[in-house]
VMD Tcl script that draws the C-alpha trace (Angstrom):
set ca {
  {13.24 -25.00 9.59}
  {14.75 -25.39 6.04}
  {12.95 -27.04 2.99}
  {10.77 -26.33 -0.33}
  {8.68 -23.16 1.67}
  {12.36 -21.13 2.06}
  {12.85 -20.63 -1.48}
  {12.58 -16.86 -2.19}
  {14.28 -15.92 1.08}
  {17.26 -15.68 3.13}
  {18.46 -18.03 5.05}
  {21.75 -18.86 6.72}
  {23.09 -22.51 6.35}
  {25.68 -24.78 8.28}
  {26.85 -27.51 5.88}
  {29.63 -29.98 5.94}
  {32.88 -29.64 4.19}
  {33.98 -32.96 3.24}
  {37.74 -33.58 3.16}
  {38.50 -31.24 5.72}
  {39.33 -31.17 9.65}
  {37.27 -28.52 11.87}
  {39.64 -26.95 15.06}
  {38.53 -29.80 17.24}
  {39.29 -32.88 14.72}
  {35.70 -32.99 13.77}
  {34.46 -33.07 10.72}
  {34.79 -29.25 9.36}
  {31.54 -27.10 8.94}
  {30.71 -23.88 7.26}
  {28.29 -21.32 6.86}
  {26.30 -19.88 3.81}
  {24.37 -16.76 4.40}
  {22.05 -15.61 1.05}
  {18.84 -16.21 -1.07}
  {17.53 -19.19 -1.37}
  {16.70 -20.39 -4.87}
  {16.45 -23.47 -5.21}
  {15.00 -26.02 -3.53}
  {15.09 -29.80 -4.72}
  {16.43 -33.14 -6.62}
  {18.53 -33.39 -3.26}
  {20.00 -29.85 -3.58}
  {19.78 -26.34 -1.65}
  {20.84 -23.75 -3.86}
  {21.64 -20.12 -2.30}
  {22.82 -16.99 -4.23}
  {25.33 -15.23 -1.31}
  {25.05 -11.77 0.16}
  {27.79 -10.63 -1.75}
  {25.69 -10.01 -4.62}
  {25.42 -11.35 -8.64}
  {29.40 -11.63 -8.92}
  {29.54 -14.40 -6.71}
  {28.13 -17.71 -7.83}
  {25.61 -19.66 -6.56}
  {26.39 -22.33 -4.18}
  {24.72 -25.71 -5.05}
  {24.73 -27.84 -1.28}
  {23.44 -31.26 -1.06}
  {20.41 -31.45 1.34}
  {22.29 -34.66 2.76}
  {25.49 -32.14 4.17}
  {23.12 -29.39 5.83}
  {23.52 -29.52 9.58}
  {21.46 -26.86 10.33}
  {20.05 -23.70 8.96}
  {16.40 -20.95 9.11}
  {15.12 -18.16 7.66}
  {16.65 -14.53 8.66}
  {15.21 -11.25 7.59}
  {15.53 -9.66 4.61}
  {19.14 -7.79 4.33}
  {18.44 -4.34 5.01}
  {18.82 -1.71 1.70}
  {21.83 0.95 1.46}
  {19.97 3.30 2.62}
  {18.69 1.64 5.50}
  {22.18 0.99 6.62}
  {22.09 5.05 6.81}
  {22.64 6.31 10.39}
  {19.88 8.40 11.61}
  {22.44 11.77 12.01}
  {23.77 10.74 8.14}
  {20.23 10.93 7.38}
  {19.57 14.00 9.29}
  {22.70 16.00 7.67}
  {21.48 14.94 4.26}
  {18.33 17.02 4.69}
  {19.79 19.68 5.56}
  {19.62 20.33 1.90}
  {16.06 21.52 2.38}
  {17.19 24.75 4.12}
  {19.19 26.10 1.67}
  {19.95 29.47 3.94}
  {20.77 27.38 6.84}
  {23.76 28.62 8.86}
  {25.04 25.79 10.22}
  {27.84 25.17 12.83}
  {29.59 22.04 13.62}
  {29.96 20.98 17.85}
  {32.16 18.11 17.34}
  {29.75 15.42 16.07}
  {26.20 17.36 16.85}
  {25.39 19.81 14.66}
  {23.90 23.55 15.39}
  {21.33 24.87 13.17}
  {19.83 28.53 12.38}
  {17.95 30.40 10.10}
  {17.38 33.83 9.85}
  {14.37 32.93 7.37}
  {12.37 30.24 8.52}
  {11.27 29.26 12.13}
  {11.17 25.68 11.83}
  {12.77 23.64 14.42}
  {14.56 21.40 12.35}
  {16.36 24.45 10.93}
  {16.59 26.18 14.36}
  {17.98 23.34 16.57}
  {21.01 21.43 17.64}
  {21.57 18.11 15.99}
  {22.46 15.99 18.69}
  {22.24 12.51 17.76}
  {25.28 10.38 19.43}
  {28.15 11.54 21.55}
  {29.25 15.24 20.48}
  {32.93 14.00 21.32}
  {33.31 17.83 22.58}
  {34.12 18.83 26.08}
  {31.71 21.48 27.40}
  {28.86 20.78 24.66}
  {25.98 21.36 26.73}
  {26.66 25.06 27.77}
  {28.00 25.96 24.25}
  {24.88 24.23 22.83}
  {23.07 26.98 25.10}
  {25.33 29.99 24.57}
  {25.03 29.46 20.76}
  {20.84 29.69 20.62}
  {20.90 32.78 23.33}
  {23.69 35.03 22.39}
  {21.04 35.22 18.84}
  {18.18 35.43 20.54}
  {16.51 32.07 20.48}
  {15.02 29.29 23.01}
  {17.65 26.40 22.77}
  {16.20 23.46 21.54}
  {17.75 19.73 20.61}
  {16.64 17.19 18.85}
  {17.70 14.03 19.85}
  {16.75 10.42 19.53}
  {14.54 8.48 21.88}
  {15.94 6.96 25.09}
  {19.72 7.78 24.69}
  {22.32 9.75 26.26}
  {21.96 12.71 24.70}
  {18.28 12.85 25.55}
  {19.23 12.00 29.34}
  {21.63 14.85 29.50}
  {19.36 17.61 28.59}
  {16.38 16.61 30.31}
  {18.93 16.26 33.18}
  {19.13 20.05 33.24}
  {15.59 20.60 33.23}
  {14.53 20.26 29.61}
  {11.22 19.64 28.38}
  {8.65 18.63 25.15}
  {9.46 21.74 22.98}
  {6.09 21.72 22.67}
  {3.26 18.97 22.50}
  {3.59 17.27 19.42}
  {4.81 13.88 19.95}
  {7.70 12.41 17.84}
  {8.91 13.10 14.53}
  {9.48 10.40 12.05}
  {11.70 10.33 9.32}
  {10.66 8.22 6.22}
  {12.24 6.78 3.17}
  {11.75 4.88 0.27}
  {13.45 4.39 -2.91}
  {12.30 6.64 -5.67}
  {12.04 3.95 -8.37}
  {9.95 2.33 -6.20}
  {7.67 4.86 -5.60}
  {7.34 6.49 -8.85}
  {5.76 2.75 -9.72}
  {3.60 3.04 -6.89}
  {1.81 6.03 -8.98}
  {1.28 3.75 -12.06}
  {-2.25 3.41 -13.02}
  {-3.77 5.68 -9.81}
  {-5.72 8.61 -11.14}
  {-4.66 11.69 -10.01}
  {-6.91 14.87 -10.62}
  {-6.94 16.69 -13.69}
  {-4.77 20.41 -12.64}
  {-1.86 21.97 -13.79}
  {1.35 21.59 -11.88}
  {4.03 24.42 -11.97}
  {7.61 23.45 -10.91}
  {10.22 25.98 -10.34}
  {13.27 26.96 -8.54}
  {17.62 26.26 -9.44}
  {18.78 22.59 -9.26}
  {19.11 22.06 -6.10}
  {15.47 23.18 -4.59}
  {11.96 23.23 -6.39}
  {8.98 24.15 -5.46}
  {5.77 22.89 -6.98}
  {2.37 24.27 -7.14}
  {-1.15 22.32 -7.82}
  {-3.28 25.08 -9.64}
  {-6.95 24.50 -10.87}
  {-7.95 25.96 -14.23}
  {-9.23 28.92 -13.08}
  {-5.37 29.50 -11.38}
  {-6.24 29.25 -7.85}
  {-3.18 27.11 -6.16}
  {-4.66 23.89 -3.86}
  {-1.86 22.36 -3.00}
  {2.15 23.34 -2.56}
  {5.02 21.57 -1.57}
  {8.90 22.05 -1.87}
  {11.90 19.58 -2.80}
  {15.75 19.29 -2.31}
  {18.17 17.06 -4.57}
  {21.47 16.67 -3.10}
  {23.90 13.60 -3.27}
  {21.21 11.02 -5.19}
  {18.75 11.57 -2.32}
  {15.31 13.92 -2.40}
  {13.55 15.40 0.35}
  {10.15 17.04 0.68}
  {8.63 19.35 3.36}
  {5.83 21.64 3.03}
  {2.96 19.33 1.42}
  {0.58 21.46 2.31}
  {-3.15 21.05 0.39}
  {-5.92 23.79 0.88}
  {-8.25 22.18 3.80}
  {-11.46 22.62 1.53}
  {-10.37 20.50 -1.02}
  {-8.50 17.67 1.02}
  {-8.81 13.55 0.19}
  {-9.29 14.66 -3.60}
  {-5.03 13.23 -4.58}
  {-3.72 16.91 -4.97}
  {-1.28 16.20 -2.58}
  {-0.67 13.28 -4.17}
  {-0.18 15.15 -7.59}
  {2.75 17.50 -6.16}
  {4.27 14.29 -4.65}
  {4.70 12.75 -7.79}
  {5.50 15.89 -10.03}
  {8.46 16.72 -7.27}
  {9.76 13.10 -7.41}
  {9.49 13.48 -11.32}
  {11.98 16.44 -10.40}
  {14.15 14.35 -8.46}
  {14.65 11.18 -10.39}
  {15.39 13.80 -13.20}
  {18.45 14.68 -11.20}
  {19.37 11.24 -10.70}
  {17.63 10.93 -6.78}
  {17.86 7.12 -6.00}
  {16.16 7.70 -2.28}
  {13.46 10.11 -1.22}
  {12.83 11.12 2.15}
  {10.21 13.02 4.44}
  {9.55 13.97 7.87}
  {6.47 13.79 9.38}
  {5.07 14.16 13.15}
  {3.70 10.63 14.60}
  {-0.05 11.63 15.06}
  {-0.21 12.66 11.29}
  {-2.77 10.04 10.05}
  {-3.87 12.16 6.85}
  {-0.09 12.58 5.64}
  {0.84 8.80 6.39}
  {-1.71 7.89 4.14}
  {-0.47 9.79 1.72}
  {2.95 9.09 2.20}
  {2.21 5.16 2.96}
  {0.74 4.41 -0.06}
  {4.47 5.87 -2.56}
  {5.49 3.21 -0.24}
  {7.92 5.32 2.05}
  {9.03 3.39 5.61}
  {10.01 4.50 8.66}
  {14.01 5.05 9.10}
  {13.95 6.33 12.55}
  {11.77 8.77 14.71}
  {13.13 11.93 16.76}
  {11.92 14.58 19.63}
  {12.43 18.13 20.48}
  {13.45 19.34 23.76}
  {13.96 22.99 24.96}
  {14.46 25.15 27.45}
  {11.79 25.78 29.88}
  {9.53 28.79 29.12}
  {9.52 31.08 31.15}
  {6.00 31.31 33.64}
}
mol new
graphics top color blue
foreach p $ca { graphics top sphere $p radius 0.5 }
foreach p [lrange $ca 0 end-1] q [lrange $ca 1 end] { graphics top cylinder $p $q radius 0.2 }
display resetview
C-alpha cells in the first residue's frame, strides 16, 4: 500500500530498528506516523505529526514492514467539541442571559426569539442530579415552551424524547459549519462581486453589515461576532427580488474583512439542513460541516 503514489500524504509506517531487541526477542519494530515526502533512491522520507520542529525521518525502503495511507490529521478547530463550539457562539447574542446546569447550558433572551438563544444546551452528560425538571422549571417559571437542543442519537436526546418530547417544529437538523478565515478570504480572490456600497457598524465585539444600492435601498444584511480568534455570522438575509446576484456574498466577505481585522483565525455559521440556496453560498468560502444538531420541545398544547 506504500510507494511513489503516497508522497503528499499521511501515512503510518512500521520499520525495523536495527540493533535492538523487541519484548519477545525479535527483532525490534517501530512506528512513524506523518507526511510523506519523499519517495525514492531506496528511501521513505516522512515529516512527523509533531510538526516543523521535529526532523524528518529518512527510512530505508528495505526496513519497512508494513505501512498505508490514513486521513488527513484533522485541524485545531476540528478537534473542537461540538458544545466548545456551541458556547463559542454564544457571542452572537450579546444580551443572552445565560445559566450554567452543570455541563448543559440554559439560554434566554428577552430580545430575540431565536431558539438557539432561547434553549438549553444539552450536548453530553449535564453531570447534575435532577437536570431534566430544572431544565423545565427554568423555561416555564419565564414564560416559555422548553426546548433542547441536543445532538443526534445520544443520551441526552433519548431522555427528553423519553418524556414525551417532540420536533420543535419541522425543520430538520441544524448544521454548524466552519472554515478557516484565511482560507476563505482566498476563496473570494478574483470572483466578482456586485458593484454596492457596504456599511459596517457596531462596537468590537458585534457588527452588522448592510449591502445598499446607489440609490440607498439595503438588499442584503447580515450580522457578525468576534470573540476568542473565532467569527460567527447569522442573519444573511438578501431581499428575495434580487437573490443569485452575490450580495450575499458581498456582506460575507465585508464581515470576514471585519473579523480577520480582529485577528479571527476560524469562522463559523449555522445553517438548517434543507438550505440549498445558503450552502451554496456558504460552500463555495469553503466552510465544512463540524457537526449538525436538533430541537426538541415540549408538546403544544391541542
Amino acid at each position: 500500500m506504500l510507494g511513489p503514489h503516497v508522497v503528499g500524504q499521511r501515512i503510518v509506517v512500521r520499520r525495523l530498528v536495527h540493533g535492538e531487541r523487541g519484548p519477545s526477542g525479535g527483532p525490534a519494530l517501530t512506528d512513524v506516523l506523518g507526511l510523506c515526502t519523499s519517495w525514492g533512491d531506496g528511501v521513505c522520507v516522512v515529516e512527523p505529526d509533531a510538526g516543523a520542529a521535529t526532523e524528518q525521518v529518512r527510512i530505508p525502503i528495505a526496513d519497512i514492514v508494513s505501512g498505508k495511507p490514513v486521513p488527513p490529521r484533522a485541524s485545531p478547530r476540528f478537534r473542537v467539541s461540538p458544545r466548545e463550539a456551541q458556547v463559542r457562539a454564544l457571542a452572537l447574542w450579546p444580551d443572552l442571559e445565560t445559566q450554567a446546569l452543570g455541563d448543559w447550558v440554559l439560554r434566554r433572551s428577552t430580545t430575540s426569539s431565536a431558539r438557539r438563544a432561547n434553549s438549553v444546551l444539552a450536548m453530553g452528560p449535564s453531570g447534575t442530579a435532577g437536570d431534566y425538571d430544572r431544565v423545565v422549571a427554568f423555561y416555564r417559571d419565564r414564560g416559555q415552551r422548553p426546548i433542547a437542543a441536543v445532538l443526534p442519537d445520544t443520551e441526552e436526546e433519548a431522555l427528553f424524547l423519553g418524556h414525551g418530547w417532540v420536533p420543535e417544529s419541522n425543520d430538520g437538523n441544524t448544521v454548524f459549519e466552519l472554515v478557516g478565515v484565511a482560507s476563505a478570504r482566498r476563496s473570494l480572490r478574483g470572483v466578482g462581486l456586485p458593484e454596492a456600497g457596504v456599511e459596517v457598524d457596531g462596537d468590537g465585539t458585534v457588527a452588522r453589515g448592510r449591502v445598499l444600492t446607489g440609490e440607498g435601498r439595503v438588499v442584503a444584511t447580515g450580522t457578525a461576532a468576534y470573540e476568542d480568534d473565532w467569527v460567527g455570522f447569522r442573519g444573511i438575509e438578501v431581499d428575495p427580488d434580487l437573490r443569485g446576484r452575490g450580495y450575499g456574498l458581498l456582506v460575507m466577505a465585508r464581515l470576514l474583512d471585519w473579523g480577520a481585522e480582529r485577528g479571527a483565525t476560524t469562522a463559523y455559521l449555522q445553517v438548517l439542513d434543507d438550505n440549498e440556496r445558503a450552502f451554496a453560498l456558504y460552500d463555495g468560502l469553503g466552510f465544512t460541516v463540524h457537526h449538525e444538531y436538533r430541537y426538541l420541545a415540549t408538546p403544544l398544547p391541542d
